[in-house]
C-alpha positions in Angstrom: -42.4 56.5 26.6 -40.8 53.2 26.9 -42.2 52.0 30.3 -44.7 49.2 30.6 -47.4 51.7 32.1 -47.9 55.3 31.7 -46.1 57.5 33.9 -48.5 59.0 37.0 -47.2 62.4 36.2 -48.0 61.9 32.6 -51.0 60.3 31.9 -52.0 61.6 28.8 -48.3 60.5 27.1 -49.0 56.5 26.0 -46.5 53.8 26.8 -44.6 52.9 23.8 -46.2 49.6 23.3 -49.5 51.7 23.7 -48.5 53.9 20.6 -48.3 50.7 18.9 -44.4 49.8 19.2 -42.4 47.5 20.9 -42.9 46.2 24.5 -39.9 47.5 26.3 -39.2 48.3 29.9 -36.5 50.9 30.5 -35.6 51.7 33.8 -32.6 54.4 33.9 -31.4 55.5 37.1 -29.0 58.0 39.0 -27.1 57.9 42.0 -25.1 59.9 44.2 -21.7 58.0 44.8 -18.9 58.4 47.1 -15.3 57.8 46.6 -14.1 54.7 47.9 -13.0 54.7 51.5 -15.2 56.8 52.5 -16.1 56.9 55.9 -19.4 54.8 56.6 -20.9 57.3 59.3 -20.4 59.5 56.3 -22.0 57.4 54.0 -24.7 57.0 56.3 -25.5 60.5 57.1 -25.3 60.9 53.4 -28.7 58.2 53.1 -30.1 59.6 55.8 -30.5 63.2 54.4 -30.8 62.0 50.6 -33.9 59.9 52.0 -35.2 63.0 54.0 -35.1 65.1 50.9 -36.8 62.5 48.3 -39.4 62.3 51.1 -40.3 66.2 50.3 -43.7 66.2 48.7 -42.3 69.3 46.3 -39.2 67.4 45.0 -41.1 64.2 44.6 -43.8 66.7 42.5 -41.4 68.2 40.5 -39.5 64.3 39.3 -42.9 63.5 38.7 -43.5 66.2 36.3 -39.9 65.9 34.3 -40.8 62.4 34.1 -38.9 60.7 37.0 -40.3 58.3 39.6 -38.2 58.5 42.6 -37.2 54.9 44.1 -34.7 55.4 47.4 -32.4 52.4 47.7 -29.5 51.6 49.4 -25.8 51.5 48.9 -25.7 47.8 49.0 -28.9 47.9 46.3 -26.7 50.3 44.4 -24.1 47.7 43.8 -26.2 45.0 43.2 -27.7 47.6 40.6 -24.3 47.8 39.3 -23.3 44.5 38.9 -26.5 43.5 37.3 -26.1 46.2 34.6 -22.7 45.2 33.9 -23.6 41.5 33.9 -26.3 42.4 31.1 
C-alpha cells in the first residue's frame, strides 16, 4: 500500500516501505464538482448534505473496508487541492 502507515481498515496489509520498498506517500482523492456558475446556496446545500452523509457510521465503514479514508473539505480546499496538483 503506498501510504506511510497502514490503513485502519486494513491492518494486516503492510505499508509499502514496510514490505521493504520505497517510502512513498500517495494521497489520491475524489470530488464532487459543480459547473461553474453555479449557484452558491446550491453549492452550499450540496456541502451540507455531502458532509451529512460522510458523517454516516455505515458509509464511513464501508470506505474503510475498500480502502478509502474519508477526509471532508471544502470548496475553497478543493481548489487549493487543485492548484497544488497542477503546480506539482
Amino acid at each position: 500500500m503506498a501510504a506511510k502507515s497502514r490503513l485502519a481498515g486494513h491492518a494486516g496489509i503492510p505499508a509499502l516501505v514496510e514490505a521493504g520498498g520505497p517510502s512513498v506517500d500517495m494521497h489520491p482523492w475524489a470530488a464532487l464538482v459543480a459547473v461553474a456558475g453555479t449557484p452558491a446556496p446550491v453549492v452550499e446545500k450540496l456541502q451540507r448534505d455531502i458532509l451529512t452523509v460522510l458523517g454516516l457510521a455505515e458509509v464511513r465503514d464501508r470506505a474503510s473496508l475498500a480502502g478509502f479514508e474519508i477526509t471532508p473539505s471544502t470548496p475553497q480546499a478543493l481548489r487549493d487541492r487543485l492548484h497544488a496538483d497542477i503546480a506539482l
